[in-house]
N, C-alpha and C positions, 0 to 999 in steps of 0.2 A: 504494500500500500504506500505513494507516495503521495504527497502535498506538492500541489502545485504552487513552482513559485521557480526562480532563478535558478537556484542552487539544486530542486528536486529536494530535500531529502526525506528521506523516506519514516516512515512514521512511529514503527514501529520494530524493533526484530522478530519475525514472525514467530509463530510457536514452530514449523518444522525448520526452516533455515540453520544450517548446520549442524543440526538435532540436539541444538540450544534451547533447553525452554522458556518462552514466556517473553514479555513486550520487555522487563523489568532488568534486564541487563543483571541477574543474580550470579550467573556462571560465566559470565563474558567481562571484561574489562568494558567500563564507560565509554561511548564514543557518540557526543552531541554533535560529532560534525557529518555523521551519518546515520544515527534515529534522533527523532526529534524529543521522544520522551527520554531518552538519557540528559536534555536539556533540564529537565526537570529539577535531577539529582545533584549534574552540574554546575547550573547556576540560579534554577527560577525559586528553587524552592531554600535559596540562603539569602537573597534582597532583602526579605523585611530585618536580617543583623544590621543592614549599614545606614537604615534611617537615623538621624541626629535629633532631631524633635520628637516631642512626647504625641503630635499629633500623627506627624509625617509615620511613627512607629507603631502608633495604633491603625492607622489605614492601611499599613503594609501589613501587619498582622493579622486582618480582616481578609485581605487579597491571598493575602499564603495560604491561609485556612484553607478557601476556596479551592485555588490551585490545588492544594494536599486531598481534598475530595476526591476533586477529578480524576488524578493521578492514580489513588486507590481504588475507585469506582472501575477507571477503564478495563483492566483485566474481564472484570466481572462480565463487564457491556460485550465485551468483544465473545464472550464465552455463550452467555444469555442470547443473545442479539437484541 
């Protein structure tokens, strides 16, 4: 599955692709320059550490959450449909 856009890159590590399991990069080394949910672990879900204000770090806080949903939910989705 890839996202369309410049770079391609692809969305997720499939569950049979190199008889690696799973979207979550558990037995692979991280690589956000080719799934896009290794971006996740890489960078999206540490932002809300480097807010400086008390406001700016509660909104980031609110967003992470979100994001951490999503990120643990997909598995599921992708299983379910």
């Amino acid at each position: 599955m890839r996202i369309r856009g410049k770079k391609q890159i692809i969305l997720f590590h499939s569950l049979t692709e190199a008889f690696i399991p799973g979207p979550r990069a558990r037995q692979r080394p991280l690589d956000d320059t080719r799934y896009t949910l290794d971006h996740f672990q890489t960078k999206l879900l540490r932002l809300a550490d480097g807010f400086q204000t008390a406001e700016g770090a509660r909104r980031a806080a609110l967003r992470q959450q979100r994001l951490r949903n999503f990120y643990e939910a997909f598995p599921s989705d992708l299983e379910h449909g």
